[in-house]
C-alpha positions in Angstrom: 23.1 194.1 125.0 24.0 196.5 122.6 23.3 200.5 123.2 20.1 201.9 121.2 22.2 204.3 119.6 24.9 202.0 118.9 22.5 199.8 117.5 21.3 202.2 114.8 24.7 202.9 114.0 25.8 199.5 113.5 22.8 198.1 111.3 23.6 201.3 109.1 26.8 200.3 108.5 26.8 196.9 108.7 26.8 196.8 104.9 29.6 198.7 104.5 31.9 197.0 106.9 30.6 193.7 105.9 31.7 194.7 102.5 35.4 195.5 103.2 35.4 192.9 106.2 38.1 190.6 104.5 40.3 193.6 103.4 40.1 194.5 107.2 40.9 191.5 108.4 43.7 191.4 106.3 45.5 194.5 107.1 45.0 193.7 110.4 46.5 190.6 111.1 49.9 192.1 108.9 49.3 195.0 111.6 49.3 192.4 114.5 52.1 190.3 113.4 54.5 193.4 112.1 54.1 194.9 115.8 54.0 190.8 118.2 56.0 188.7 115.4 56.2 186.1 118.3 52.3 185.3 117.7 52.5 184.2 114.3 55.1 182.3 115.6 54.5 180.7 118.5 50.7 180.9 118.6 49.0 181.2 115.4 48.6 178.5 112.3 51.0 179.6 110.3 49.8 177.3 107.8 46.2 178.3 108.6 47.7 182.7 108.2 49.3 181.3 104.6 46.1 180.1 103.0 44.2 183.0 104.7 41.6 180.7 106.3 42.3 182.1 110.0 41.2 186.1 108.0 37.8 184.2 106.7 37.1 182.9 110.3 37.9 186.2 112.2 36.0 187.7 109.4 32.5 185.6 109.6 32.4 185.5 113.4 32.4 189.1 113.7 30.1 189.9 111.3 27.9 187.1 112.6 28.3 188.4 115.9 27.0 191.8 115.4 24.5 190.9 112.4 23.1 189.2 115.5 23.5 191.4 118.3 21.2 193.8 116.2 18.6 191.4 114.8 18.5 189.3 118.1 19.3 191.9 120.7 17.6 189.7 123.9 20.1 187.1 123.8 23.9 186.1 122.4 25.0 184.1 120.0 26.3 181.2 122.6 27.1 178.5 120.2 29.4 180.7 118.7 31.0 182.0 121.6 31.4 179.0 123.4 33.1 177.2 120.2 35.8 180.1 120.1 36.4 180.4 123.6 37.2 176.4 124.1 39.7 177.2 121.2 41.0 180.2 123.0 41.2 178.3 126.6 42.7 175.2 124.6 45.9 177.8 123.3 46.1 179.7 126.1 44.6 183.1 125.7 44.8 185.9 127.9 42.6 189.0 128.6 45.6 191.3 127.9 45.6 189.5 124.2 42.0 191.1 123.6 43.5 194.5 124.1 46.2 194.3 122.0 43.9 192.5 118.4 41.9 196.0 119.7 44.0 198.2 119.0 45.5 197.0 115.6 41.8 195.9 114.7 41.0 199.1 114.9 43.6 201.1 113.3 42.9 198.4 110.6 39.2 199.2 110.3 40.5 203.3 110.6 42.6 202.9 107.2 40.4 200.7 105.5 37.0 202.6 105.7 38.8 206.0 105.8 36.4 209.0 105.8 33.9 206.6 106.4 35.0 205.1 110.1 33.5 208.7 112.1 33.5 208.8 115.5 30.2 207.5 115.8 30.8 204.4 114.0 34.0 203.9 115.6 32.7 204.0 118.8 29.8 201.6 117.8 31.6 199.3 116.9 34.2 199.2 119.7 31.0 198.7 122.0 30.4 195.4 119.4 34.1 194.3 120.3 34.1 194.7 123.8 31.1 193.2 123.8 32.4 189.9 122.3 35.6 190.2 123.8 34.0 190.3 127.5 32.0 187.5 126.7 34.7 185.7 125.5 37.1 186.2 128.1 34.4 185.2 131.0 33.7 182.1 129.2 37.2 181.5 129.2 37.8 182.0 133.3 35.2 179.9 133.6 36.8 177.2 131.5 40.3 178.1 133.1 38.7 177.5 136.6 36.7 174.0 135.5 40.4 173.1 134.6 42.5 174.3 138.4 44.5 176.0 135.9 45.1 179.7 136.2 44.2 182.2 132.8 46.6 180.8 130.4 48.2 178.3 132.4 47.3 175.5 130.5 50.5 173.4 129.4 51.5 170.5 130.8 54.6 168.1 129.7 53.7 164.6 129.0 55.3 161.4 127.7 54.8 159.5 124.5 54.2 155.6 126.2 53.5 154.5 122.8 52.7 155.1 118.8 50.8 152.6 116.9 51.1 152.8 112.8 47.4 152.7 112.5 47.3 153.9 108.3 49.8 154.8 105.8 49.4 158.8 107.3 48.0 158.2 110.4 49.5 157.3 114.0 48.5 157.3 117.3 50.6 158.9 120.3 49.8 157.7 123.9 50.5 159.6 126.5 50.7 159.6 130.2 51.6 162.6 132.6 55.3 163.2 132.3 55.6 164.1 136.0 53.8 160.9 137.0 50.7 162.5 138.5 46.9 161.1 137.9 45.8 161.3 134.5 43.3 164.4 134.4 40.0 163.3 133.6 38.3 165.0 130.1 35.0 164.7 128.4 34.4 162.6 126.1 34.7 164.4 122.6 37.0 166.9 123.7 40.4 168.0 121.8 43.7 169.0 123.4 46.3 171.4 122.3 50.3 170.2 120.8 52.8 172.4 120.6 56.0 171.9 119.2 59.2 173.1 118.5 60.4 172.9 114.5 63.5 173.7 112.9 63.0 177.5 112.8 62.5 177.5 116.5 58.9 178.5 116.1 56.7 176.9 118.6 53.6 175.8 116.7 50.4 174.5 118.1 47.3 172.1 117.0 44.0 170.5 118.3 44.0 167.1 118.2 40.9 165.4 119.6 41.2 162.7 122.4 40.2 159.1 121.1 41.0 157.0 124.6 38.0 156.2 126.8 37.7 159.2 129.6 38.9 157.2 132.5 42.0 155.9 131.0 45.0 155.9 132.6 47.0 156.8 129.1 45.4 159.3 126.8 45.4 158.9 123.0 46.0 161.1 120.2 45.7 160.1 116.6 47.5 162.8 113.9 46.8 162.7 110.5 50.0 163.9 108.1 48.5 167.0 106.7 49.9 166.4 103.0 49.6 169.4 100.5 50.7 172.8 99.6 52.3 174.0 102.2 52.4 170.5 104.4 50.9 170.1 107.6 54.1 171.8 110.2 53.3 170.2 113.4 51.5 167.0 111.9 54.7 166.3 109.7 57.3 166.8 112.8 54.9 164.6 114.7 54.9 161.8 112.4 59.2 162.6 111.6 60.2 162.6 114.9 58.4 162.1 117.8 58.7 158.3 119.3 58.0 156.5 122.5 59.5 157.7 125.5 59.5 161.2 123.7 58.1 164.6 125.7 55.3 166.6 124.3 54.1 170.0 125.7 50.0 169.7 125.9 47.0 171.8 127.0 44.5 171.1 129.2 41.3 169.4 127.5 38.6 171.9 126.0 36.0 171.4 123.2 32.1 171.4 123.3 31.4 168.6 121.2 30.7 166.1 124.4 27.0 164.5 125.5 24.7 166.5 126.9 24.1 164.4 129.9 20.8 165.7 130.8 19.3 164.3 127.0 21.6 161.5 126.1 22.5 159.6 129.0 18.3 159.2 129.2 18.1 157.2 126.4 17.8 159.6 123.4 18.6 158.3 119.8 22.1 159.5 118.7 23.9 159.4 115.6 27.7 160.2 114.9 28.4 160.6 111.8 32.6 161.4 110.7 34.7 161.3 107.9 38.5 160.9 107.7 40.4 161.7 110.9 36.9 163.1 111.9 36.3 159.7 113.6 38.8 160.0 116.6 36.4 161.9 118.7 33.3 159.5 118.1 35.4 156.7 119.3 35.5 158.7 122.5 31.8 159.2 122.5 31.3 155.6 122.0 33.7 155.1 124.8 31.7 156.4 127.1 28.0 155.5 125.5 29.5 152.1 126.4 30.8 152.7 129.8 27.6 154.3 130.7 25.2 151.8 129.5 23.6 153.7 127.0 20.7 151.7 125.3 18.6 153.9 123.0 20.0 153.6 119.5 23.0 155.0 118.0 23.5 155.3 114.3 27.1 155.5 113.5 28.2 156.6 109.9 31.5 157.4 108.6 33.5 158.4 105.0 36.3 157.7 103.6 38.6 157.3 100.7 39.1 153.5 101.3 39.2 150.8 104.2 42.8 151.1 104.1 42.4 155.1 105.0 40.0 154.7 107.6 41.6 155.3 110.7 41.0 153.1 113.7 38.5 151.3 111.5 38.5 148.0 113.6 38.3 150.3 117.0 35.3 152.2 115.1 33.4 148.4 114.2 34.2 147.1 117.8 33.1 150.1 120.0 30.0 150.2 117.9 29.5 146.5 118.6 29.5 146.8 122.4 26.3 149.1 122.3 23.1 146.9 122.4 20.9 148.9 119.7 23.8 150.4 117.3 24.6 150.0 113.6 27.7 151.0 112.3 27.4 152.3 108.6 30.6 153.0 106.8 31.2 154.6 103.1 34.0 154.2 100.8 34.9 155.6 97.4 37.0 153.0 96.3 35.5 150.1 98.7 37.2 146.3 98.5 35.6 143.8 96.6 31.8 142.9 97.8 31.1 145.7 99.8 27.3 147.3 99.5 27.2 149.6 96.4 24.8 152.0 98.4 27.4 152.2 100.6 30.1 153.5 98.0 31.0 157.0 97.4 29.5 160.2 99.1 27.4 159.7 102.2 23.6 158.9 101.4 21.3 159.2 104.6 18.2 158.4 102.1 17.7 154.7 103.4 19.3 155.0 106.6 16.3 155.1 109.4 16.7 158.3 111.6 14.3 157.8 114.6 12.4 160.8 115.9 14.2 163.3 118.7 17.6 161.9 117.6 20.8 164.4 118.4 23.3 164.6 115.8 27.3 164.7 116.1 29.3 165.6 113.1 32.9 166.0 112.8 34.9 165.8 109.6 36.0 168.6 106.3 33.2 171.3 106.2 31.8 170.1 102.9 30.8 166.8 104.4 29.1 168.0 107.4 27.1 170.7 105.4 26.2 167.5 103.2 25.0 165.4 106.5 23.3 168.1 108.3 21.3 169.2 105.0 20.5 165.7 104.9 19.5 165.4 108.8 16.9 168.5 108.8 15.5 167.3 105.5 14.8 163.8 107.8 13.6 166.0 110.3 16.5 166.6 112.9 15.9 169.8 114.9 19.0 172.0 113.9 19.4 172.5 117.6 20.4 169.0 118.2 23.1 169.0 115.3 26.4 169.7 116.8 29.9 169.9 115.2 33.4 170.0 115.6 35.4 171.8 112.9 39.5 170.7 112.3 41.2 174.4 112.0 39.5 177.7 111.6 35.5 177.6 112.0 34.3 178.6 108.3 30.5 177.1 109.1 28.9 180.0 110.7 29.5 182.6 107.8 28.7 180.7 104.8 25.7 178.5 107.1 
């Protein structure tokens, strides 16, 4: 909780850093990467740094943080927090990184605000850091030790046992445990880490969500070729090079986008709605709605440029197909011949029943969830039981 006095402090001057938060952010990540050029290399998106989404992100969640530490000082913002720390735990962050974006954040916010960083909003605002950052990092040792992995520890080699063509930019890497141990067990809906070596010897990373079924011995990745300006790094060296029998470095399995147990496995009404390479962790779900006998109904939807882009599109149609009260309902903006016009173009929950106390799942490009979930709390979805998974920097919370 934060301080009284800190409190005051913050709400008056809230506007003011709020203001100049993007030109903070800014100078501080050319700060951080002048002084650690080894981060932009080997840990951050360099693609994400380039088309400054990573500055937006760092810049929402902290004003979101303390817009909410003073307005809702009895409790935390834990969706937040625990979306950020399985993104941390999933790259490997450390405590000793919190003190280091600290102290260039800082001397950031020092020559950005000039005169107008005193003392006494300096040090309100380092209480609002440390307060995020201790948060953070105890959600993180918590994830570490769910894991048997020690802080940071969370790489593991494993082998390519196959790649299946499954579109014109999509493939799908299984893989199985390089030193021949059991395959770790994950949640259904989680994502996992890749990092890889390029040309420049920097070591990028990625999330890529798991699309196998829990148990399985192998574990499944499907990577979409990032085409654009600049091209995806690691998703283009993936597709260029990497073959069966092929070694991968990859992290431990993180990501809050899984079943709440306690609701859905006792029969409430789900829907999972995905578009584009959004759909690889609701095959996962389904997975396990399957393995575990889940009977209520499930309402899958899904968008996409064409059949012919949908990933896994048969996989999608069969899993749905093993649940006994499911409906699988799929959009197209150029569809083949005969398929339902109200079915063609942007996603259109208008007809589509939605039965009372159903729990959303979304992943896909921001513009299509905001679409969906506008579309669910009009049909009367609680906006506590909508949950999503964002591809990349997480640009919901400050423009939600």
């Amino acid at each position: 909780m934060l301080s009284e006095k800190s409190t005051a402090t913050v709400r008056a001057t809230l506007p003011a850093v709020g203001a100049a938060i993007g030109t903070i952010t800014e100078r501080f990540y050319e700060r951080l990467f002048a002084a650690h050029p080894e981060l932009l290399r080997d840990l951050f998106n360099r693609g994400n740094q380039a088309a400054g989404l990573q500055k937006q992100a760092l810049a929402g969640s902290m004003a979101a943080f303390a817009t909410h530490l003073v307005d809702r000082p009895e409790d935390r913002p834990e969706v937040m927090l625990t979306r950020i720390a399985n993104k941390h735990a999933s790259l490997g962050v450390t405590a000793d990184q919190y003190k280091v974006v600290h102290r260039h954040l800082f001397a950031a916010i020092a020559e950005v605000l000039g005169e107008a960083a005193t003392p006494e909003a300096t040090e309100a605002w380092d209480e609002v850091y440390w307060l995020m950052a201790n948060a953070l990092i105890a959600f993180e040792a918590r994830l570490y030790e769910e894991q048997g992995v020690l802080a940071g520890d969370v790489w593991r080699e494993w082998t390519v046992a196959g790649r299946i063509e499954e579109t014109a930019d999509c493939a799908t890497f299984r893989l199985r445990p390089a030193d021949g141990a059991p395959t770790p067990v994950f949640r259904a809906g989680q994502y996992v880490s890749v990092q890889v070596e390029l040309a420049d010897c920097a070591r990028q990373i990625r999330q890529y969500s798991l699309s196998s079924a829990p148990g399985s011995e192998l574990r499944s990745i499907t990577v979409k070729r990032v085409q654009g300006d600049p091209d995806g790094e690691v998703s283009g060296h993936l597709h260029a090079h990497v073959r069966e029998g092929d070694r991968l470095r990859v992290s431990a399995p993180y990501g809050d986008l899984v079943l709440d147990t306690s609701r859905d496995a006792g029969g409430a009404p789900l829907l999972l709605a995905s578009a584009g390479i959004g759909c690889t962790p609701m095959l996962s779900l389904l997975e396990q709605l399957a393995a575990t006998g889940h009977r209520a109904p499930v309402t899958v939807v899904h968008a996409d440029r064409s059949p012919a882009e949908h990933p896994l599109r048969d996989d999608h149609a069969a899993l749905t197909a093993k649940l006994p009260d499911a409906a699988a309902h799929f959009w197209y903006e150029t569809p083949e011949p005969g398929h339902p016009a109200d079915r063609t173009g942007l996603v259109d929950l208008t007809t589509l029943p939605v039965p009372p106390g159903t729990r959303a799942y979304l992943c896909g490009p921001l513009p299509f969830m905001r679409a969906v979930r506008t579309q669910l709390l009009a049909k009367g979805v609680a906006a506590a039981d909508i949950h999503y998974e964002v591809f990349g920097p997480d640009l919901w919370l400050p423009q939600d």
